[in-house]
Structure formats: C-alpha cells, structure tokens
C-alpha positions in Angstrom: 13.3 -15.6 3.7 15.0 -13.9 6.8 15.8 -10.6 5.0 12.3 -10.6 3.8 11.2 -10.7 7.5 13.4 -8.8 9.0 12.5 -6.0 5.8 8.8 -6.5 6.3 8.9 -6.2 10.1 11.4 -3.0 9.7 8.4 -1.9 7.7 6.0 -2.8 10.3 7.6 -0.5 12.8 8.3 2.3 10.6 4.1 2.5 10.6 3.6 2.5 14.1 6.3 5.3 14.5 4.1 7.2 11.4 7.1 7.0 8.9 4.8 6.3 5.9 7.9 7.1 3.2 10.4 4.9 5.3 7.7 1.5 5.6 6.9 2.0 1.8 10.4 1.8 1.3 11.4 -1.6 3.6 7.9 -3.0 1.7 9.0 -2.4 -1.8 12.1 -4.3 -0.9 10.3 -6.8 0.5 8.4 -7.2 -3.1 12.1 -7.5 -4.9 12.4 -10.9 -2.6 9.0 -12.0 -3.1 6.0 -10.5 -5.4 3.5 -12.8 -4.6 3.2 -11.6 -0.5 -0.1 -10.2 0.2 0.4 -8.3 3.0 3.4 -6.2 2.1 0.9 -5.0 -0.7 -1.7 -4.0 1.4 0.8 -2.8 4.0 2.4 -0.3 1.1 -0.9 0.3 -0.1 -2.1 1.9 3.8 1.6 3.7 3.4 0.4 5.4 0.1 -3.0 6.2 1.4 -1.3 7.9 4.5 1.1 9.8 1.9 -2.0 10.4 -0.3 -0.4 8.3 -2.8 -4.2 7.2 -4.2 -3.1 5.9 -7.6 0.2 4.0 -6.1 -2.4 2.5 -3.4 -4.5 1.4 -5.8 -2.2 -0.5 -7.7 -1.2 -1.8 -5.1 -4.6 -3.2 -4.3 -5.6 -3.9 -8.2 -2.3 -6.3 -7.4 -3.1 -8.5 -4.5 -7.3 -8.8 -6.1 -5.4 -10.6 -8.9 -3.4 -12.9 -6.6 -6.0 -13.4 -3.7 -9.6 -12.2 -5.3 -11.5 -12.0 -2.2 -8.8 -10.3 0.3 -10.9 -8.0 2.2 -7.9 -5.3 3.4 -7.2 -4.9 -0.5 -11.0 -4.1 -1.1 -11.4 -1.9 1.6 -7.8 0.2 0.8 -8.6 -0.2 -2.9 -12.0 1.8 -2.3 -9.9 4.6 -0.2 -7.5 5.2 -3.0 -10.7 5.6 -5.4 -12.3 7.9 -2.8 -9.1 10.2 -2.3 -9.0 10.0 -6.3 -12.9 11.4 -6.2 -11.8 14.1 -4.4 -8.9 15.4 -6.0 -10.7 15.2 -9.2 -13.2 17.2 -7.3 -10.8 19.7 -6.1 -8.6 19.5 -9.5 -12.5 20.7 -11.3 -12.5 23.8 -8.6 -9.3 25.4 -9.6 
C-alpha cells in the first residue's frame, strides 16, 4: 500500500509539473498494485485527455462507471474523450 502511494503521489506531481506521459506512466503502475482505485483512473484518464489520448481516456472512464456508477469526474472526462473523438472524426471526414 506504500508503493501504491508513493506511485500515485509521484503521479500527482508529474501533472502539476505538465508531464502528462510521466503521471500516466506512475498511474498505470499504480493499477498493477490495485485495479479497483478510482482515482488513479480518472487521474490517467485527465493524462490521456491532455495527450489527446480520447479512446485510452475513455476506457479509462467506461472503467471506473463499472466500479463506481455515479462518479461524477469519470462522467465529466468520459464526455471529453467522446468530444475530442467528435472532432477528429470531424477532421478525419475533411482530409
């Protein structure tokens, strides 16, 4: 339970400091310790969004709705991966 901590909190800092790649990294090995953790979902899910990672972020999201149905951060990331899906579509369609 330390390592998770001290991973997710690594994590944590890595997002202040705008290291998107670095966080998702320190969260996904915060999942290999414990996959039933919320936040580190919805914190790699922001990470994704950042990286314009919209399916990955969405997973993400689909993930935690399936653990904690009425979690409002993976509602409100889930609907900005669909949005920055909308638009590449969008853009993919112009090409």
């Amino acid at each position: 339970m330390e390592k998770f901590k001290r991973l997710k909190n690594e994590g944590n800092d890595f997002v202040k400091m705008g290291e998107y790649e670095e966080a998702a990294n320190k969260y996904s090995e915060c999942m290999k310790l414990n996959t039933e953790e919320c936040t580190v979902y919805t914190n790699r899910a922001l990470c994704y969004l950042k990286l314009c990672k919209y399916e990955e972020a969405k997973q993400d999201c689909d993930h935690v709705l399936q653990i904690e149905d009425s979690n409002i951060k993976a509602f409100y990331r889930r609907a900005l991966a669909y949005k920055g899906l909308q638009v590449r579509k969008k853009n993919m369609a112009g090409i």
